[in-house]
N, C-alpha and C positions, 0 to 999 in steps of 0.2 A: 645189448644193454648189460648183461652179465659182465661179460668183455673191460666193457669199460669200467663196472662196477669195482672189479678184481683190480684194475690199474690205478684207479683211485687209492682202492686200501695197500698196493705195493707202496706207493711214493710216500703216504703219511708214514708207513711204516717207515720206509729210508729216511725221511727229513725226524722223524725224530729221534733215529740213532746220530743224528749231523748235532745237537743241541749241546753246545759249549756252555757249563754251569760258571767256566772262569768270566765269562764276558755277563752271564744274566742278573750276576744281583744273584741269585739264587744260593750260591754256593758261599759259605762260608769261609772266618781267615784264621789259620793259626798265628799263634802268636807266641814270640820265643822273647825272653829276656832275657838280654844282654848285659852281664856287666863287669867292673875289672877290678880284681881284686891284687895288690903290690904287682901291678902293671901286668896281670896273665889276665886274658879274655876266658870270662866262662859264662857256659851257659847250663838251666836248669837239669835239660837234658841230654845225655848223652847221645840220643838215640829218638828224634822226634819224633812220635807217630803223628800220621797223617791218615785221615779218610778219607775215602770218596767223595764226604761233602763238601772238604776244605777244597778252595781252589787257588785261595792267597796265601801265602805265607810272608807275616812281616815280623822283621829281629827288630827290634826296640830296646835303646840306651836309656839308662835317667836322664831326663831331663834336664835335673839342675846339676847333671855333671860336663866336665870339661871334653869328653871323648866325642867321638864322631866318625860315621861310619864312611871312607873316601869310595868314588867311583866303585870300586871294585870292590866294597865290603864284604860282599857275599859271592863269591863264584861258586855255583855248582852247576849240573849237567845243563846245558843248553837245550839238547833235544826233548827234556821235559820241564823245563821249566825256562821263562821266559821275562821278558819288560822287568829283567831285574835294575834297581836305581835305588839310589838314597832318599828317602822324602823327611818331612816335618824337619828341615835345614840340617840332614844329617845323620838327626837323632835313630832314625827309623831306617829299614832299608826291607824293599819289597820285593816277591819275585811270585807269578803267576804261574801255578801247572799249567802247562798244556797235556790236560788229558788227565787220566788215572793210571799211570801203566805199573801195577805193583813191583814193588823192588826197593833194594838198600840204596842210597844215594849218601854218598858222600861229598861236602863241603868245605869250604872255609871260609872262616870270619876273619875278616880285616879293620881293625881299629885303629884312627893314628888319633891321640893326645893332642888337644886344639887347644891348647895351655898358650900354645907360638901358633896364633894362627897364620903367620906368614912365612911358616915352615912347622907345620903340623909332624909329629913326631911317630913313628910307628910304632904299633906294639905286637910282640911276637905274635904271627899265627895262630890260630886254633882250628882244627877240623874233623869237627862232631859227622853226625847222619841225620837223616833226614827218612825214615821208613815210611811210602807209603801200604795201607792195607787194604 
């Protein structure tokens, strides 16, 4: 009875070091504004902090401007962060931690000029950080 008692509290114990905050709803989203000033992409911060509770992080354009973020508006590391994609038709672009692993991450922001949507125009690079803590 003990026996079993002990194998009960090992497994709670490992299944709740297994609880992904990015998939629960639990975890909350940073949010970075995007925007472009005589055609340079900037952003508020150089240097994003992230905590442990953030588990989304989504870059966001004005709305009622012409820019748009293409497939790859955002590249950073893969191995920690994931399902990155454009949403709300561009304007947004989103990328899930996987995990908390503190560290400086470097990125880049990609915006092309949707002024010719049937040849969207790029605009220089930019690549901030992303710190989590």
């Amino acid at each position: 009875m003990k026996r079993s008692a002990c194998i009960v509290v090992a497994i709670s114990l490992a299944l709740c070091g297994c609880v992904d905050k990015t998939s629960s709803g639990a975890a909350g989203v940073k949010n970075i504004e995007v925007r472009v000033e005589g055609r340079r992409i900037v952003v508020p911060e150089d240097r994003a902090v992230v905590k442990a509770d953030i588990g989304t992080i989504m870059w966001n354009l004005p709305e009622k401007s012409n820019y748009v973020f293409p497939r790859d508006g955002i590249v950073i590391d893969p191995g920690n962060f994931s399902s990155c994609a454009p949403t709300k038709g561009g304007k947004s672009f989103t990328c899930a931690k996987r995990g908390h692993r503190l560290g400086h991450y470097k990125y880049i922001v990609n915006v092309n000029d949707g002024t010719k949507p049937l040849n969207p125009l790029p605009l220089p690079p930019l690549d901030p950080w992303v710190v989590n803590q």
